[in-house]
PDB file with SEQRES, HELIX, SHEET and CRYST1 records, atoms N, CA, C and O in Angstrom:
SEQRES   1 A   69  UNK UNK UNK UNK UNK UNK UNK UNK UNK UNK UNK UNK UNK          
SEQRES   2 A   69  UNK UNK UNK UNK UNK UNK UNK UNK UNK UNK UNK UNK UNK          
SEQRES   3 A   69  UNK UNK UNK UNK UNK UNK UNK UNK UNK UNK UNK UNK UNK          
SEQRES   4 A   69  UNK UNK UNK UNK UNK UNK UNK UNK UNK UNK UNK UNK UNK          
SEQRES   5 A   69  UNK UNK UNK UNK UNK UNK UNK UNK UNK UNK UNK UNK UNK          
SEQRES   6 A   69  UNK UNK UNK UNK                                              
HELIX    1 AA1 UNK A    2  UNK A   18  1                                  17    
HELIX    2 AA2 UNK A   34  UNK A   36  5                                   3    
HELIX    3 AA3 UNK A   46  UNK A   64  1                                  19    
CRYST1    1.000    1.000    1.000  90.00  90.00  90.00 P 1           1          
ATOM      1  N   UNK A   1      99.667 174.612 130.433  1.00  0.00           N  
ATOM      2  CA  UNK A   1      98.475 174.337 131.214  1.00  0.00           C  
ATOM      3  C   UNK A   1      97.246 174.201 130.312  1.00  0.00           C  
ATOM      4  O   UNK A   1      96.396 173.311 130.344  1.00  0.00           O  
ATOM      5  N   UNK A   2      97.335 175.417 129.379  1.00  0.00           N  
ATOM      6  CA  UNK A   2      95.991 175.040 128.645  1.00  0.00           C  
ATOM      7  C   UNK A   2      95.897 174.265 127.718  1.00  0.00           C  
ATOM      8  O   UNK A   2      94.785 174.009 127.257  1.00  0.00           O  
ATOM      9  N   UNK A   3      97.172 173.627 127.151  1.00  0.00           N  
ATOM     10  CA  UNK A   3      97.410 172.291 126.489  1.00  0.00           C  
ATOM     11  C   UNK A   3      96.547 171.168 127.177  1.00  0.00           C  
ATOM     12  O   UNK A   3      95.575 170.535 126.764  1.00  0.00           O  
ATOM     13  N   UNK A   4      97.253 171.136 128.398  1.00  0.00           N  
ATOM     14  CA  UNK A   4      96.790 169.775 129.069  1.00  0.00           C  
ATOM     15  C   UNK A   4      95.441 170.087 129.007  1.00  0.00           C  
ATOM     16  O   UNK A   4      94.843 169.579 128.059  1.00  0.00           O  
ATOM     17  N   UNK A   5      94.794 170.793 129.769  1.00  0.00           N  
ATOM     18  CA  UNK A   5      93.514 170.922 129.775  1.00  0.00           C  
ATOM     19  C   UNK A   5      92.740 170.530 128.674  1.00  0.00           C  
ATOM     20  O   UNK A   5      91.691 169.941 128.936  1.00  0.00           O  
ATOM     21  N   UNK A   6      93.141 170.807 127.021  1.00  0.00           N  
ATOM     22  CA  UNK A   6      92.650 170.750 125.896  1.00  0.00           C  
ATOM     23  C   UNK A   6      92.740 169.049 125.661  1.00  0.00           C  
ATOM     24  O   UNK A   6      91.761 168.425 125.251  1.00  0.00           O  
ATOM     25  N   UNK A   7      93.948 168.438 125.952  1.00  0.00           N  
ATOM     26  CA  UNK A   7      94.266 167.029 126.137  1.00  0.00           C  
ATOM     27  C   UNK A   7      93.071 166.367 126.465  1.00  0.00           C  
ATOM     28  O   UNK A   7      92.339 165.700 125.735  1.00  0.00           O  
ATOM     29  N   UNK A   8      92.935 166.727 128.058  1.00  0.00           N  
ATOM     30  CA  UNK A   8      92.089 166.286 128.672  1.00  0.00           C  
ATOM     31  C   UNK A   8      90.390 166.308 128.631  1.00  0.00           C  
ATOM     32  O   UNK A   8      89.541 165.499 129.004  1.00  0.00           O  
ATOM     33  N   UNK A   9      90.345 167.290 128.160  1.00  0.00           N  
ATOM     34  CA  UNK A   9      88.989 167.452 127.471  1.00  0.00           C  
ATOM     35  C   UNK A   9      88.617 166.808 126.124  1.00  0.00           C  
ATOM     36  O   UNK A   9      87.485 166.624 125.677  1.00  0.00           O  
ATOM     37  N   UNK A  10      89.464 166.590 125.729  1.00  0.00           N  
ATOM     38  CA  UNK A  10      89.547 165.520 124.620  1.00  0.00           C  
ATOM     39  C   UNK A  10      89.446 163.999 124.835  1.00  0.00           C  
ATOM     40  O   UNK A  10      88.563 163.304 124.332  1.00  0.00           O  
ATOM     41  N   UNK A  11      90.264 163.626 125.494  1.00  0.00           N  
ATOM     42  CA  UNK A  11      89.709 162.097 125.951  1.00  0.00           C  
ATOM     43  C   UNK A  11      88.473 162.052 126.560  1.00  0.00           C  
ATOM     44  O   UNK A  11      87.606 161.273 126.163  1.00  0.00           O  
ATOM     45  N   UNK A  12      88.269 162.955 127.663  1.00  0.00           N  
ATOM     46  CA  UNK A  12      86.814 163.196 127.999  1.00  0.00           C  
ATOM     47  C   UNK A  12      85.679 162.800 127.074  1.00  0.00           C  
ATOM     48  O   UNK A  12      84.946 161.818 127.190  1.00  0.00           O  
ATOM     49  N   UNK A  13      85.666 163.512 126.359  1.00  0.00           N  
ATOM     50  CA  UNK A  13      84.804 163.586 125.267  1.00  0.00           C  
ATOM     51  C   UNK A  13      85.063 162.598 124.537  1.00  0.00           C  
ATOM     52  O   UNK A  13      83.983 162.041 124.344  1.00  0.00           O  
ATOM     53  N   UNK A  14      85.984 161.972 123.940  1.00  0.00           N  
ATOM     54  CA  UNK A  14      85.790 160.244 123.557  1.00  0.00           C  
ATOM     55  C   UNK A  14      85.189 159.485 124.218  1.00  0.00           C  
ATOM     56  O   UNK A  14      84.266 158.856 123.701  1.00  0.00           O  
ATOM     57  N   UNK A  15      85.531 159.299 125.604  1.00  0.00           N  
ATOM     58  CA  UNK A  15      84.894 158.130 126.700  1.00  0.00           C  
ATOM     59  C   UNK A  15      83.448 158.077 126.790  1.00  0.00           C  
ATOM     60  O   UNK A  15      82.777 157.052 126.916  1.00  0.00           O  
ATOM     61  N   UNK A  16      82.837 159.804 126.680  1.00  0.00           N  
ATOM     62  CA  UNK A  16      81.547 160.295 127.049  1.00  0.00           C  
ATOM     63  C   UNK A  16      81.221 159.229 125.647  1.00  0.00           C  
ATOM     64  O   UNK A  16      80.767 158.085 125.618  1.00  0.00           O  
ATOM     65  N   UNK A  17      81.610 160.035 124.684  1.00  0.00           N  
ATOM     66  CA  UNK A  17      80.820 159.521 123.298  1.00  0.00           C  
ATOM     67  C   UNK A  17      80.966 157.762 123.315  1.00  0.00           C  
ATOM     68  O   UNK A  17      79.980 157.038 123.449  1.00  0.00           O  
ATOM     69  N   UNK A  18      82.073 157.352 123.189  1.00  0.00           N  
ATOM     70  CA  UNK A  18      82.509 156.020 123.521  1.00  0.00           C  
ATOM     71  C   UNK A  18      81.257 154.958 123.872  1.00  0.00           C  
ATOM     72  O   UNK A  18      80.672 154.041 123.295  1.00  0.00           O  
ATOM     73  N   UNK A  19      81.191 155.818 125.505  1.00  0.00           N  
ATOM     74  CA  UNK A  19      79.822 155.037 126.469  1.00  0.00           C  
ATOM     75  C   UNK A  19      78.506 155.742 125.678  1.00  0.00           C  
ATOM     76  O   UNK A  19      77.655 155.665 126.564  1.00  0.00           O  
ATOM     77  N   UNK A  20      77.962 156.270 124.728  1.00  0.00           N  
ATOM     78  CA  UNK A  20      77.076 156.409 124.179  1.00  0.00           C  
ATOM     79  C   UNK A  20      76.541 158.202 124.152  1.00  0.00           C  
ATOM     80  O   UNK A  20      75.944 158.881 123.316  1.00  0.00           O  
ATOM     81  N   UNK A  21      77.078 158.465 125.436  1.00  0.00           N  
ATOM     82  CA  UNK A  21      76.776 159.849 125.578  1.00  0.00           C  
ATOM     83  C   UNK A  21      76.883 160.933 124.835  1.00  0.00           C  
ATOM     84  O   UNK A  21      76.720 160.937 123.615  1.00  0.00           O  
ATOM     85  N   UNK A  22      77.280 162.331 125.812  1.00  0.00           N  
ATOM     86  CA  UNK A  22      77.278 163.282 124.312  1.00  0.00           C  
ATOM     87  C   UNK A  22      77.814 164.266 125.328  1.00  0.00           C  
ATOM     88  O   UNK A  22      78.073 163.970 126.495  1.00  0.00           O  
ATOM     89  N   UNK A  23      77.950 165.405 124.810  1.00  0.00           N  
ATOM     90  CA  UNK A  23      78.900 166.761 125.157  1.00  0.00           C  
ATOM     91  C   UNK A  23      78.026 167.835 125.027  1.00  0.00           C  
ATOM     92  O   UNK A  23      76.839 167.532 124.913  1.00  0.00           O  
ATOM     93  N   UNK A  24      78.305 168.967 125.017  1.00  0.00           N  
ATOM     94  CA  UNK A  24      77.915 170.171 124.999  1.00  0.00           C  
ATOM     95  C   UNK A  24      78.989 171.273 124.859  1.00  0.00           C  
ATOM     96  O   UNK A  24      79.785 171.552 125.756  1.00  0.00           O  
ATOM     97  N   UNK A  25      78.937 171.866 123.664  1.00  0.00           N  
ATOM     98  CA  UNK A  25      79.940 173.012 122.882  1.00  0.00           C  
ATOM     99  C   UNK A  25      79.367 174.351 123.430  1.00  0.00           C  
ATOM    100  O   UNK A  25      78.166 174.594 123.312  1.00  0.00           O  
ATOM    101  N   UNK A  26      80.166 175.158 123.987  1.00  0.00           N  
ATOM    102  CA  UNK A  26      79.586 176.325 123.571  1.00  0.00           C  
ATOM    103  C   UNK A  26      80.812 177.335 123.496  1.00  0.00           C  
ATOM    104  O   UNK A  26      81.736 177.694 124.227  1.00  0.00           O  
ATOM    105  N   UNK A  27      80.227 177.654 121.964  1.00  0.00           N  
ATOM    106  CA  UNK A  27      81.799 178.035 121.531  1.00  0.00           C  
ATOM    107  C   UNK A  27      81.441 179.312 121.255  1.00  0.00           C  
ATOM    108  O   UNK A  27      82.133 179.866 120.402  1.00  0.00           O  
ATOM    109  N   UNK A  28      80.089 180.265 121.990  1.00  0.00           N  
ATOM    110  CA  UNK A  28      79.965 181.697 122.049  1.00  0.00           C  
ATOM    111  C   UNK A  28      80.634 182.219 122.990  1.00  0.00           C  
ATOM    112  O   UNK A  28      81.137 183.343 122.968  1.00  0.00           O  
ATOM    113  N   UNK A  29      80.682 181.339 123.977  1.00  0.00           N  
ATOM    114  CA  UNK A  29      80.862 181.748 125.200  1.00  0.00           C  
ATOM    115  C   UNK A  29      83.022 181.725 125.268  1.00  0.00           C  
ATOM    116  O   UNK A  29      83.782 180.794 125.536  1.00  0.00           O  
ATOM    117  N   UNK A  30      83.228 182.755 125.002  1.00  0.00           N  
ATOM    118  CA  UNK A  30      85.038 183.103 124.794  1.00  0.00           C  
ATOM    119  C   UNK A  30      85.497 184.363 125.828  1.00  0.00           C  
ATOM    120  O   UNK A  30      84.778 185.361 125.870  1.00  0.00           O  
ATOM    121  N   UNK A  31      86.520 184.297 126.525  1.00  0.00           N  
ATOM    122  CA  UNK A  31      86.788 185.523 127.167  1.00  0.00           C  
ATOM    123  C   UNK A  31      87.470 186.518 126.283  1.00  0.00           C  
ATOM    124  O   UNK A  31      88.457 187.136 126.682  1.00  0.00           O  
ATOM    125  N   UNK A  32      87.179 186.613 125.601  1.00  0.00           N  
ATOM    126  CA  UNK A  32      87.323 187.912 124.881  1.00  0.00           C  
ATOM    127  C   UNK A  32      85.968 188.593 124.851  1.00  0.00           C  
ATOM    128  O   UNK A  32      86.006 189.796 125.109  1.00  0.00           O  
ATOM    129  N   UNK A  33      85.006 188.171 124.639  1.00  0.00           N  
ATOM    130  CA  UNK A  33      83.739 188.627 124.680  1.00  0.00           C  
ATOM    131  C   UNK A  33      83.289 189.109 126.307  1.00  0.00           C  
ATOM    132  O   UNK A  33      82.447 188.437 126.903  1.00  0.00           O  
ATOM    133  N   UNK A  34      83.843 190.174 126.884  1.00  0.00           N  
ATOM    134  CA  UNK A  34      83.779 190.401 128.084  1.00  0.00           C  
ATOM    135  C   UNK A  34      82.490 190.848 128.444  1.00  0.00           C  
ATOM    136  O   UNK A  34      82.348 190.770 129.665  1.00  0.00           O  
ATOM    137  N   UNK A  35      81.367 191.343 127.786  1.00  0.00           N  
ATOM    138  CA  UNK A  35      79.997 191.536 128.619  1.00  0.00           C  
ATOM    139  C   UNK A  35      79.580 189.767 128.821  1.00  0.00           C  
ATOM    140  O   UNK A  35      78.545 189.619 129.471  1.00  0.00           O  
ATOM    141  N   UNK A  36      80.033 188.871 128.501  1.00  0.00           N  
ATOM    142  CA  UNK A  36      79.853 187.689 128.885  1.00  0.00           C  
ATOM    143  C   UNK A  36      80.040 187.190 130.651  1.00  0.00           C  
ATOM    144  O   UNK A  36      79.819 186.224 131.382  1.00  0.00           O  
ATOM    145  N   UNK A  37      80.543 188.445 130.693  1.00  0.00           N  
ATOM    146  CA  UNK A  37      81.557 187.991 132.270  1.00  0.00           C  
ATOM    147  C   UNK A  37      81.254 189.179 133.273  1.00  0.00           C  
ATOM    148  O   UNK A  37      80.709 190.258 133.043  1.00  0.00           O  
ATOM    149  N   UNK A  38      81.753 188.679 134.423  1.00  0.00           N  
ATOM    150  CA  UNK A  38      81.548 189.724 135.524  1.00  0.00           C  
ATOM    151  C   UNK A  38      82.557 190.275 135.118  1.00  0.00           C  
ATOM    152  O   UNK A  38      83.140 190.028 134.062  1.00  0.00           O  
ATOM    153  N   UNK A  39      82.986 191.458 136.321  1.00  0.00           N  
ATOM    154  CA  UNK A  39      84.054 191.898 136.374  1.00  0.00           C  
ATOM    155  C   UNK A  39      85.133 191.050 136.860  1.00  0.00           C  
ATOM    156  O   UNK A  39      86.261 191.495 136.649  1.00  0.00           O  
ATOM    157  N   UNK A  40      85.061 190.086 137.380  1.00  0.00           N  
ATOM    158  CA  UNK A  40      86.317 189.144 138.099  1.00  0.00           C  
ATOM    159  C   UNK A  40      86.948 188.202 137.063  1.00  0.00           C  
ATOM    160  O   UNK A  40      87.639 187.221 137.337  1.00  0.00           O  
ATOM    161  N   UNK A  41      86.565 188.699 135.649  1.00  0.00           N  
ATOM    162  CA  UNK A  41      86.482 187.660 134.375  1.00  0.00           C  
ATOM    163  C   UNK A  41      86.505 186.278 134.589  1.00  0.00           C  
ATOM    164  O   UNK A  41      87.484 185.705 134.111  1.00  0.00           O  
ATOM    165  N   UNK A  42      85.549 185.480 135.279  1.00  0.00           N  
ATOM    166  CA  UNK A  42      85.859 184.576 135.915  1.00  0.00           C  
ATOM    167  C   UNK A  42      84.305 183.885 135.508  1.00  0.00           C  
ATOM    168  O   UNK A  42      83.945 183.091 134.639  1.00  0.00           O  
ATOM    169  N   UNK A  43      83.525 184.705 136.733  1.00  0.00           N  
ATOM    170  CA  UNK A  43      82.191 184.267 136.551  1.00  0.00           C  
ATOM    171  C   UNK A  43      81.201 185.005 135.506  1.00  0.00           C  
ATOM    172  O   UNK A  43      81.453 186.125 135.062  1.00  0.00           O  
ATOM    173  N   UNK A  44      80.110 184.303 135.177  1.00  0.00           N  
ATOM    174  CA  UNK A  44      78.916 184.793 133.883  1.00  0.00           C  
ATOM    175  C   UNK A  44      78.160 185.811 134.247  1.00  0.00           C  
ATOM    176  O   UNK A  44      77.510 185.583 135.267  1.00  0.00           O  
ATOM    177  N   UNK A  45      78.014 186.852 133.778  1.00  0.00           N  
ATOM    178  CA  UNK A  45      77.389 187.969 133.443  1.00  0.00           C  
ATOM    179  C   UNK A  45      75.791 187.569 133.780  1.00  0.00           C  
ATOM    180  O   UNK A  45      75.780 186.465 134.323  1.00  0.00           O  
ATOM    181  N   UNK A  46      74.990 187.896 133.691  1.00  0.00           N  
ATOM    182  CA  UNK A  46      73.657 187.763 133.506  1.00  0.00           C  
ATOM    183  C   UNK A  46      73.494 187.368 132.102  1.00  0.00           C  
ATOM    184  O   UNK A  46      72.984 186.281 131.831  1.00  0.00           O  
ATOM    185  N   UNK A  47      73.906 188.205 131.164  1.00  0.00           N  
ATOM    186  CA  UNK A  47      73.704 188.058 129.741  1.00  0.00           C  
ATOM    187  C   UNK A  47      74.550 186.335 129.467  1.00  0.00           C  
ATOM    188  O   UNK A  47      74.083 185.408 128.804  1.00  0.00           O  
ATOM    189  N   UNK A  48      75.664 186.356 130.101  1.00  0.00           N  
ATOM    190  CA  UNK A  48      76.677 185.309 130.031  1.00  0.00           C  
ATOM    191  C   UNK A  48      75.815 183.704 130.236  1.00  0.00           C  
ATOM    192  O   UNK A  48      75.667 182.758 129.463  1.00  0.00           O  
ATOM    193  N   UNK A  49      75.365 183.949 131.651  1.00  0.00           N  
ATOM    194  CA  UNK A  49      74.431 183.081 132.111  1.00  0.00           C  
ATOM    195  C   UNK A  49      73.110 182.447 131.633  1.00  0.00           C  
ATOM    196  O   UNK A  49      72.633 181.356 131.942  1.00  0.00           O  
ATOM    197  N   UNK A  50      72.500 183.667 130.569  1.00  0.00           N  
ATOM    198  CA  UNK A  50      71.488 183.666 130.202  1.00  0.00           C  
ATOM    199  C   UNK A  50      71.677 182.419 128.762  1.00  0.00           C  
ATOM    200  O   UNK A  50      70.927 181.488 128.467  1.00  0.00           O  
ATOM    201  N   UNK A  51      73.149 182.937 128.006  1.00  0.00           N  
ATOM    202  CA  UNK A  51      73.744 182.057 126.664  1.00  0.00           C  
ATOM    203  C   UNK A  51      73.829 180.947 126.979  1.00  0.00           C  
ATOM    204  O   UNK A  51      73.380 180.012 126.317  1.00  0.00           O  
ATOM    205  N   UNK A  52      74.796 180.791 128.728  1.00  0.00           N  
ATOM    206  CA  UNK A  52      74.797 179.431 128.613  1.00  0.00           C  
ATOM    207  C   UNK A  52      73.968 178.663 128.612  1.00  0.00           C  
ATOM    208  O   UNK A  52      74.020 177.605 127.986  1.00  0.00           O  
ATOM    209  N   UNK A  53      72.791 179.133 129.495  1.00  0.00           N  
ATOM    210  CA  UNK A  53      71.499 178.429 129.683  1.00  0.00           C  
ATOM    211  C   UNK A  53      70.311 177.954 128.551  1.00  0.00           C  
ATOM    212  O   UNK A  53      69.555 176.982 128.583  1.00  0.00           O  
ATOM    213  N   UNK A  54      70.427 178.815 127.746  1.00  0.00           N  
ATOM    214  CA  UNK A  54      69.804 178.571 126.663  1.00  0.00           C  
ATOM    215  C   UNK A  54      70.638 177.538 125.533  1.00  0.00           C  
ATOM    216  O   UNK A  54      70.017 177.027 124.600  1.00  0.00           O  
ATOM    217  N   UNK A  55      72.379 177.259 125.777  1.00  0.00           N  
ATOM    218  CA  UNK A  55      73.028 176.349 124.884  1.00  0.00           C  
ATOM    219  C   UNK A  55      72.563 175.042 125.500  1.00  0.00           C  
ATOM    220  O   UNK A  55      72.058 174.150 124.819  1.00  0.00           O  
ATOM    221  N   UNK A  56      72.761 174.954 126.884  1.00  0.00           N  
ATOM    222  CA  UNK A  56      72.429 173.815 127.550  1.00  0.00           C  
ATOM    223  C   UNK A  56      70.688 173.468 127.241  1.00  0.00           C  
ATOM    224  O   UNK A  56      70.264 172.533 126.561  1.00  0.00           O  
ATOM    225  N   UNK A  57      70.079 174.246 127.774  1.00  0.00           N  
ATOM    226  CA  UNK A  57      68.573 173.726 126.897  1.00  0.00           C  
ATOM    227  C   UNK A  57      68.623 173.280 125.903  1.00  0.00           C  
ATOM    228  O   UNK A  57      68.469 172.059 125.881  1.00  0.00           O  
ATOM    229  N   UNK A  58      68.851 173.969 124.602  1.00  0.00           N  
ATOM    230  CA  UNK A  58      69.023 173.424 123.099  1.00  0.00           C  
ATOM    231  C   UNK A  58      69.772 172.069 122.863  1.00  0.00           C  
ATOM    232  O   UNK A  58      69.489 171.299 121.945  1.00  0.00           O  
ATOM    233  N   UNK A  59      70.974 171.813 123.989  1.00  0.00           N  
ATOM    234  CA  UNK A  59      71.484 170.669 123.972  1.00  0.00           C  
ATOM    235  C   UNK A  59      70.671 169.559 124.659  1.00  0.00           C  
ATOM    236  O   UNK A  59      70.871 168.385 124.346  1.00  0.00           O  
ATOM    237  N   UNK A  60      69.840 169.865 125.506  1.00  0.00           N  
ATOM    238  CA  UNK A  60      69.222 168.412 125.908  1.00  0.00           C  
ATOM    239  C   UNK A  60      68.331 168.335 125.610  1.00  0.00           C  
ATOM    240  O   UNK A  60      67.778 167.241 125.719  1.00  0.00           O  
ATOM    241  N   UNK A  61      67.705 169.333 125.106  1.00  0.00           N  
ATOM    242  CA  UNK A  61      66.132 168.996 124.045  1.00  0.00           C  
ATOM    243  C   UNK A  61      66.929 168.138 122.433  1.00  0.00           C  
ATOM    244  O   UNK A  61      66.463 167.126 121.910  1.00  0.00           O  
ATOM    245  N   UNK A  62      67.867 168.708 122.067  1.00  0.00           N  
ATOM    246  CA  UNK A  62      67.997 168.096 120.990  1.00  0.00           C  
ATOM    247  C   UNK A  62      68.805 166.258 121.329  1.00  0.00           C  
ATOM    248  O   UNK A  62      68.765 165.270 120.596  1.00  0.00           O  
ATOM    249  N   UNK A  63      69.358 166.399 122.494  1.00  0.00           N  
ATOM    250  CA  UNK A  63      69.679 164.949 122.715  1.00  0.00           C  
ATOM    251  C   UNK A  63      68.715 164.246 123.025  1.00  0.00           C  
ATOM    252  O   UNK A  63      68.818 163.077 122.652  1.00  0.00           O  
ATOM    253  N   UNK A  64      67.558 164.578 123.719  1.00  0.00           N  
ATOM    254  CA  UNK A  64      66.526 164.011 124.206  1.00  0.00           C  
ATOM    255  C   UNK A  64      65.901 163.816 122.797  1.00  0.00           C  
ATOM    256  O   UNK A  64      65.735 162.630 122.512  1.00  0.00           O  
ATOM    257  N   UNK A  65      65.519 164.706 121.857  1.00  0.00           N  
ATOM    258  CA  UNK A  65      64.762 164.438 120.624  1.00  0.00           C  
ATOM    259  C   UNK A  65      63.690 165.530 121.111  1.00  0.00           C  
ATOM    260  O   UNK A  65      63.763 166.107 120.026  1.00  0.00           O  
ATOM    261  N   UNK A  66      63.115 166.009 121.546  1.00  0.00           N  
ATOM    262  CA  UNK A  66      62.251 167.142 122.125  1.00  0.00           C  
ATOM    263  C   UNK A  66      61.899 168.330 120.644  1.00  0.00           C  
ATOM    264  O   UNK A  66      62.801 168.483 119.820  1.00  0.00           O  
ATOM    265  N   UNK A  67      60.999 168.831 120.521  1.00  0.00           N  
ATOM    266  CA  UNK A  67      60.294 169.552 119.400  1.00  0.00           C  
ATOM    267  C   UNK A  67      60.240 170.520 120.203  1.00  0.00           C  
ATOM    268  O   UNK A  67      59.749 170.237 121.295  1.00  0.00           O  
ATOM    269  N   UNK A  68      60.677 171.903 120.006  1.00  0.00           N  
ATOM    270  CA  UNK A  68      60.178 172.969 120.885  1.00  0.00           C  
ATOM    271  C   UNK A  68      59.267 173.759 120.253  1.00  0.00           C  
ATOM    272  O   UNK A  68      59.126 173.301 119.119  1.00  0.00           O  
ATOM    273  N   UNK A  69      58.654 174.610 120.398  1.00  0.00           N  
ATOM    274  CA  UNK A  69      57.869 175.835 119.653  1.00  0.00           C  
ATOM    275  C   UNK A  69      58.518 176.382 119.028  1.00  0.00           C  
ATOM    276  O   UNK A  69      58.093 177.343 118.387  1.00  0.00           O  
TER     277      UNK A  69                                                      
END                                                                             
């Protein structure tokens, strides 16, 4: 299962790039790192939520070209 998935996220990410676009990594965010997660290891923590949100910012300011403080 998590083959395919890895498969598939892979062509993904060609097509995106392909058509000009772009992706977003966030390779802090691992379930092993469990204060990342609720207890249902499923959904984001506050702290969890907080990483992703700030990867996703950093990613579209830097795709956009954006200068932050």
């Amino acid at each position: 299962m998590n083959q395919t998935r890895t498969r598939v996220d892979r062509q993904a990410i060609k097509t995106m790039v392909s058509l000009g676009g772009a992706y977003i990594k966030h390779p802090q965010i691992k379930i092993s790192h469990t204060q990342l997660f609720h207890s249902d290891g499923t959904h984001l923590s506050k702290l969890g939520n907080d990483l992703f949100l700030n990867n996703l910012q950093g990613a579209i300011e830097h795709i956009m070209g954006v200068k932050t403080k």
